[in-house]
Every structure is written in structure tokens, then in C-alpha cells.
C-alpha positions as CSV (number, residue, x, y, z in Angstrom):
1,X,-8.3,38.3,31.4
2,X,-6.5,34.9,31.7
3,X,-3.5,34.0,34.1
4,X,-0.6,32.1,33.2
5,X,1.4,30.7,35.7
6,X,5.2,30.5,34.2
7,X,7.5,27.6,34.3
8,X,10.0,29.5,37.4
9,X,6.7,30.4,39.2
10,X,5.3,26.8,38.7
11,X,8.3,25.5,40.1
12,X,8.7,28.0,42.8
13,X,5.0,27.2,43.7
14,X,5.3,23.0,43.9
15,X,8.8,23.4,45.9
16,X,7.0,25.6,48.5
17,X,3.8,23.3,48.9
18,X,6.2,20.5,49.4
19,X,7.9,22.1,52.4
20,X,4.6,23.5,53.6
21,X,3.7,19.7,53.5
22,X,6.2,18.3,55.3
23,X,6.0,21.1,57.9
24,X,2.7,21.5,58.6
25,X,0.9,18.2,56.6
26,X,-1.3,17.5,53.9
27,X,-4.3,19.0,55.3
28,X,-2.9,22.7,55.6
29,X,-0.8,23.0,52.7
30,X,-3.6,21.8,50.7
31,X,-5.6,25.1,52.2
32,X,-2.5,27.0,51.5
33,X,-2.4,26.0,48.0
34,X,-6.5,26.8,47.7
35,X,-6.1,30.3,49.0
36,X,-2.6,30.9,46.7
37,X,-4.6,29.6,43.6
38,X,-7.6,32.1,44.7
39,X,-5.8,35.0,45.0
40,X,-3.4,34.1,41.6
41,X,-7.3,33.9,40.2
42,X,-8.8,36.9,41.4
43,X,-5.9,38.2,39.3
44,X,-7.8,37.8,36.4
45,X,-10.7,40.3,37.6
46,X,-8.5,42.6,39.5
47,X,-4.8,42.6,37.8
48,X,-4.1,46.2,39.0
49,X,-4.5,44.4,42.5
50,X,-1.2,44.2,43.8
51,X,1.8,46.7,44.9
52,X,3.5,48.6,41.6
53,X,6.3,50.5,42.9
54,X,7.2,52.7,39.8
55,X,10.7,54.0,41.4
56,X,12.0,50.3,41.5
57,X,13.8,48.3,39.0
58,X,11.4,45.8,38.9
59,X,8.7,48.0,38.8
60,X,10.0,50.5,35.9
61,X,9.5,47.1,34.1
62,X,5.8,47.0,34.7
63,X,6.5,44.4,37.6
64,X,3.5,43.9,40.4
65,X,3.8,42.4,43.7
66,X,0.6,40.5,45.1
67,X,1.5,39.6,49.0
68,X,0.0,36.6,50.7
69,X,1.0,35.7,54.3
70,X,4.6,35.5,54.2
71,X,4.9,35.0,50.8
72,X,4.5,37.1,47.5
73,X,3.6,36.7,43.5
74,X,5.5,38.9,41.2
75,X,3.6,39.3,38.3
76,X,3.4,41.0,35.0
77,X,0.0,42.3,32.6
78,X,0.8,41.8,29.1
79,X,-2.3,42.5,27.0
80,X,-5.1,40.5,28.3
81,X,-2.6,38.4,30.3
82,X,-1.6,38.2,33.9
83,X,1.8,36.1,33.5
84,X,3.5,35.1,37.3
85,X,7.3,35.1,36.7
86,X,8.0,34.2,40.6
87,X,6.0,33.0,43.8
88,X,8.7,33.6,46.9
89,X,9.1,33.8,50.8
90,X,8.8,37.4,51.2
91,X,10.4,37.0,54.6
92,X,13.6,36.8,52.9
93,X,15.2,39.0,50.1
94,X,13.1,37.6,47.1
95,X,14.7,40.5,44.8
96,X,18.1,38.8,45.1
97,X,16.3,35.5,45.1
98,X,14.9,36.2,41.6
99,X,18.4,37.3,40.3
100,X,20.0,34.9,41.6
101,X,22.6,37.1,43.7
102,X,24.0,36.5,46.9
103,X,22.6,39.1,49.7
């Protein structure tokens, strides 16, 4: 199975390496990034991995969630596909985030 990182996720990804960086330097965001890209991998062996909550808009839609530290991947298996739509801070309403509503 193949993973495709879409272009919001892409985006969401770079935009939170870049504040890692500046937070916490090159060194750590660059492990960061190494253990995102792992787990987005692993993906492809394991897509059932992460958290489908059937009773949930998101996940009557066939939407996963796959947490890492304070952030999470929402993703979606389509055939032999694992597409990521979003990569957010979990820490904060990411739902809303995603729909682009206030809290």
C-alpha cells in the first residue's frame, strides 16, 4: 500500500517543522520530522493503525486519526491508498481547525 501525502497535509506538515525549528532548532525538528515521516510510513503496512471513531462525523466518512506526541494525522484508505488530508496540533481543536470554524 502506498501513502500520499496531500497538498493541505503537506503544507500543514512544512508550517509545523518550521515553528518546531525555530523553537527548538534544527537538530530536533529534524528528529521530529524523521519520526512523523516513520509513522506516516508505517502506514503503509498497518493502515488500520490509527483511532476510527464510527459515531463521529469524520469518522462515518472513513476518516482515521494516527496520534503522535501532541500532534495527529487524519487520514483516509482508499483502495490501496493511505491519503493524509491534515497533520494538526492535537492540543488544540483540530476538528474546527480542519473546517475552518471558529471554536
Amino acid at each position: 500500500m502506498k501513502v500520499e501525502w496531500l497538498y493541505e497535509a503537506r503544507n500543514e506538515y512544512r508550517d509545523i517543522l518550521q515553528f518546531y525549528r525555530a523553537q527548538v532548532g534544527v537538530k530536533y525538528a529534524r528528529a521530529f520530522a524523521d519520526k512523523v515521516l516513520h509513522a506516516a510510513g508505517q502506514l503503509s503496512r498497518f493502515p488500520e493503525s490509527g483511532v476510527l471513531r464510527s459515531e463521529t462525523l469524520m469518522g462515518r466518512y472513513g476518516f482515521r486519526a494516527l496520534f503522535l506526541d501532541h500532534y495527529v494525522l487524519i487520514y483516509k484508505v482508499q483502495g490501496d491508498t493511505v491519503h493524509i488530508y491534515h497533520f494538526k496540533d492535537a492540543r488544540k481543536n483540530y476538528i474546527y481547525q480542519i473546517f475552518g470554524l471558529e471554536e
